[in-house]
Structures are given as C-alpha cells and as structure tokens.
C-alpha positions in Angstrom: -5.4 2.3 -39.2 -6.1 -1.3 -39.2 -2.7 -2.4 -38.8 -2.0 0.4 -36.0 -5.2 -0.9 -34.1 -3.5 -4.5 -34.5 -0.5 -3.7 -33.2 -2.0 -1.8 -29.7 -3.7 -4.7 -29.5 -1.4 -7.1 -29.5 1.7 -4.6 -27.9 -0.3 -2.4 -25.9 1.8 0.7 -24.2 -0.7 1.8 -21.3 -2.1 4.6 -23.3 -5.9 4.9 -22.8 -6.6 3.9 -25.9 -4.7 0.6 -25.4 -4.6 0.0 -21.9 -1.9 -3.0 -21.2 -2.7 -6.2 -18.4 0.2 -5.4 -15.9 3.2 -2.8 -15.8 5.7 -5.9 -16.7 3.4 -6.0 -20.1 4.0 -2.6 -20.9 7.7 -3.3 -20.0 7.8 -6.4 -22.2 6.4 -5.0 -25.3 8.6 -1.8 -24.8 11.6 -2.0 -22.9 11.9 1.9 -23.2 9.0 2.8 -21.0 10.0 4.7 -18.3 8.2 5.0 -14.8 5.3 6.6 -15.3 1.3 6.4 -14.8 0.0 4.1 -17.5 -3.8 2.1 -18.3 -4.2 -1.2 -16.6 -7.4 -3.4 -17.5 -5.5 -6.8 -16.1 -9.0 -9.0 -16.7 -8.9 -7.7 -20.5 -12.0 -8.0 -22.4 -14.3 -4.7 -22.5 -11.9 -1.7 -21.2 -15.0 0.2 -19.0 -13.3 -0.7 -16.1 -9.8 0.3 -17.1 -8.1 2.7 -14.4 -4.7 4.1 -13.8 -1.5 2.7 -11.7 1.7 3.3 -11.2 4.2 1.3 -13.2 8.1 1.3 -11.2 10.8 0.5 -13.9 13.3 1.6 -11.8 16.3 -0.5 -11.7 16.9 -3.1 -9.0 20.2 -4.6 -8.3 20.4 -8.2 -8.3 23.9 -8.7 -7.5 27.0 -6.9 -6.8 27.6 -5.7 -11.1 24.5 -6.9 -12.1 20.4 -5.1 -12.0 17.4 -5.2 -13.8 14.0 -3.4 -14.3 11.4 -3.5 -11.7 8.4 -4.2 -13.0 6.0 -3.2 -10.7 2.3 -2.4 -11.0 1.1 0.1 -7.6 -2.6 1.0 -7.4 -3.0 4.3 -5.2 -5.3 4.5 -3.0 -8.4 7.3 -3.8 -7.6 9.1 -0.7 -4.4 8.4 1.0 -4.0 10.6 4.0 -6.6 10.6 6.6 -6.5 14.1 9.5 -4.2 14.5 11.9 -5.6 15.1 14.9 -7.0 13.7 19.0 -8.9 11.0 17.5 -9.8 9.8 20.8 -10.7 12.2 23.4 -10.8 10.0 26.4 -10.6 6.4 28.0 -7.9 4.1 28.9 -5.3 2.3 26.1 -6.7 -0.4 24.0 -6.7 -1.7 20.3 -8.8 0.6 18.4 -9.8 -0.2 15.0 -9.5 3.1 12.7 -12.3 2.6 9.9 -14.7 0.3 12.3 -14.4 2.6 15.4 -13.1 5.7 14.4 -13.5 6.9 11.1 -16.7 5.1 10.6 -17.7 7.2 7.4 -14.5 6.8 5.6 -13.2 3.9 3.5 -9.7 2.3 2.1 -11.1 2.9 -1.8 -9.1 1.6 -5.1 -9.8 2.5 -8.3 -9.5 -0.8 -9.6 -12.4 -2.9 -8.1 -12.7 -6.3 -6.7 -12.1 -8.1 -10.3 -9.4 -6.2 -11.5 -7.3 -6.6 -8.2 -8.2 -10.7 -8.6 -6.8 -10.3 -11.9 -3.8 -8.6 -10.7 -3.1 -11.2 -7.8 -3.5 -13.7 -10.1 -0.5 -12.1 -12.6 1.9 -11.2 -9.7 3.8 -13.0 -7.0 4.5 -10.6 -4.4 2.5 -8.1 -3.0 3.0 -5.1 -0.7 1.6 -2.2 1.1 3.0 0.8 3.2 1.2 3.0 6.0 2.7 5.9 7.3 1.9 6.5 10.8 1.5 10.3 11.5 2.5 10.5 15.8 1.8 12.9 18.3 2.8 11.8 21.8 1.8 8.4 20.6 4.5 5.6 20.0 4.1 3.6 17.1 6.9 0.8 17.6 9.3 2.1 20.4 9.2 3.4 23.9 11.1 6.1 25.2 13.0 3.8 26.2 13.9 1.8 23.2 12.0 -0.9 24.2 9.7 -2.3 21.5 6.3 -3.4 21.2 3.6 -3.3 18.8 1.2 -0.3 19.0 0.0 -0.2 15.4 -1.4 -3.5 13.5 -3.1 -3.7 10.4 -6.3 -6.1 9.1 -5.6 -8.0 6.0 -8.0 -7.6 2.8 -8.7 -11.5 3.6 -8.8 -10.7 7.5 -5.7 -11.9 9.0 -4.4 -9.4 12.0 -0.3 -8.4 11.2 1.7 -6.3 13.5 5.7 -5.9 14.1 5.3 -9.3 16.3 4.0 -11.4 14.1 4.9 -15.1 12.5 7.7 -13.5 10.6 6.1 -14.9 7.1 3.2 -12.2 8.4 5.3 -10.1 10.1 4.8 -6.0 9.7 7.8 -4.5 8.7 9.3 -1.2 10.2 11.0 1.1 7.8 11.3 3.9 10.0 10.3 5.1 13.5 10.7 8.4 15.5 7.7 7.7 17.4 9.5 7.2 20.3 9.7 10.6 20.9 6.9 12.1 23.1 8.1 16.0 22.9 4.4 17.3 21.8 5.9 17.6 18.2 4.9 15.4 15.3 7.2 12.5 13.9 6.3 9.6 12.0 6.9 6.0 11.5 6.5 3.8 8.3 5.2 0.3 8.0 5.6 -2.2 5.1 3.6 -5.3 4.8 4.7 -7.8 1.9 3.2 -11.6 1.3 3.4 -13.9 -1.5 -0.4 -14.8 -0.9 -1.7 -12.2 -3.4 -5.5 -11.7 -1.3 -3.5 -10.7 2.0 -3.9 -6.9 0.3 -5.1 -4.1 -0.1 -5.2 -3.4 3.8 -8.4 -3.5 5.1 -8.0 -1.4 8.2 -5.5 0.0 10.8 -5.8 -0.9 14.6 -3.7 1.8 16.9 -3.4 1.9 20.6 -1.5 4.2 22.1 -3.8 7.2 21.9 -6.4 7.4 24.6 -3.9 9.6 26.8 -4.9 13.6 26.6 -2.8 15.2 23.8 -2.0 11.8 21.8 -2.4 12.4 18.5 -2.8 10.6 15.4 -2.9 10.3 11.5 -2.7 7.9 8.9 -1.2 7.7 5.3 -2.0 4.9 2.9 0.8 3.8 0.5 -0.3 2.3 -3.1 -0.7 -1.5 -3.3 2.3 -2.9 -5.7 2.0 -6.2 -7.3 5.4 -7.7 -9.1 
C-alpha cells in the first residue's frame, strides 16, 4: 500500500485519488493514456480544490511523415451554451456587451478557480478559447455581400478587446461563418482566440452588434479553455 501510494504520488495518472499537475504529466508518466477526462490540481499541495479537464492526446502532425501527442489540458466551462433567442428587442446597432448588458445574472464560470488557472498559465505556453456564435438574421463576420467586418469581439480575462480586425498577434480567428445568410433560419459561425500570454484567457465576455433589428437573433456557446 505504501509503495502503491508512492508511486501515484510521484506518477500520478489523473485518477481522483491521484490527481496529476497538467494533461502533458499524465502523458509523461504514461504514454498510454488516451484522451479522456482526468484530475488536475496544477498548484499541488492539498487536493480540495482538484477538478476535472479534458486531456487531448490526439495526434498532431508535425511534418509531412512525422506526428506526435497533443498534450493538451481544456477546462470546460460550467455552463457553455447560453438561449437562443431576440436578446434585444429594440434600438439602433451598437456594441453590446453580453454578460454586462445583457445577461446580467449569468456568468463565464470554470471549475478550476483563479489559482489553479495561474498555475496552469504558468505550466503552458499557448492558450486558446472558441465561441460559437449561434445567428439569426444577424451577421457575425460577413455581409450578404461577402464583405467583411467585425460584428462579434470578445473581452480578454486581463481586459484587452479582440475581434477578427485586430493586431494580428490579438487577432480573433474565424473558423467558420454562415452568418452571412439572413434567410430567417439559424446558422452559425465559430471563433478561436489563441495567445502565448497565458492571462489573455478564459474570455471574459462577448460584445455583439448586429442585433437591434426586429427578428435578429442570437446565442452563444462557450468552448473549453486549452492550455499546451
């Protein structure tokens, strides 16, 4: 027992009982792992504050016949889609802040809190963050007309504004848009905001602005925060 204790200690494979620092520790100390949900507690000491991520050991190619593991840690969100729905009823288009002026009761929650994510930052050098953009009559990065402009911008957790025309260092990224389409049926776009300056996220908020028109609609999913 001693010896078993020991060894979780000292290899610890994300189980509850031995909750592992980062997904790339799980993956060091056994290679086998496979993608999964695993127990982080990155600032180690007492395990209270242990909670569950996502470890991604897919494989990544790194060159035309070569690849390796990812070894990626994402933290989920406690709620990740927010309603679809007129979110604003009336007015004229302007930036419009989702948590501050919209959904004033509802929050961007992690289970990790403010010292584990610190720790996290601290063992990572990238970080990233996706949002999918729910769209009703509402553009999200295109027109109509293929023309393309920022209508959705997020607030970084250390409260820097990004949005598709940003410093490209900063810049938002656009994985996929059918926005443009304003045929009173629902589409979606997908954002992706990476930085190497770990306390740029979680995302602290989502600014829209193409939705004061009558039968605009919105609605906002919140992708996991992944540190590698």
């Amino acid at each position: 027992m001693l010896d078993e204790n020991l060894q979780g200690v000292q290899q610890p494979d994300g189980s509850e009982r031995f909750p592992a620092k980062t997904c790339a520790d799980i993956q060091m100390c056994h290679p086998e792992a496979e993608s999964n949900d695993y127990w982080l507690d990155p600032n180690g000491g007492a395990s209270w504050d242990k909670f569950q991520a996502r470890c991604n050991f897919d494989s990544k190619k790194t060159g035309w016949f070569s690849s390796e593991k990812n070894k990626e840690t994402c933290v989920y969100p406690r709620k990740t889609s927010f309603d679809k729905k007129e979110w604003v009823t009336s007015g004229t288009d302007k930036w419009t802040w989702f948590l501050r002026d919209l959904a004033v009761n509802e929050e961007f929650e992690y289970p990790a809190n403010n010292v584990q994510m610190r720790y996290l930052r601290i063992n990572s050098m990238t970080v990233r963050q996706n949002i999918t953009y729910h769209c009703k009559n509402s553009n999200a990065h295109k027109d109509a007309f293929g023309n393309t402009k920022s209508f959705v911008k997020v607030m970084s957790n250390d409260l820097l504004a990004v949005s598709t025309d940003s410093h490209h260092k900063n810049k938002l990224r656009v994985i996929h848009d059918e926005c443009n389409k304003k045929d009173g049926q629902w589409h979606k776009a997908v954002f992706e905001y990476t930085s190497k300056v770990g306390d740029r996220l979680p995302i602290n908020d989502i600014a829209v602005f193409d939705v004061a028109d009558k039968g605009e609609e919105f609605g906002i999913e919140l992708g996991p925060v992944c540190f590698s």
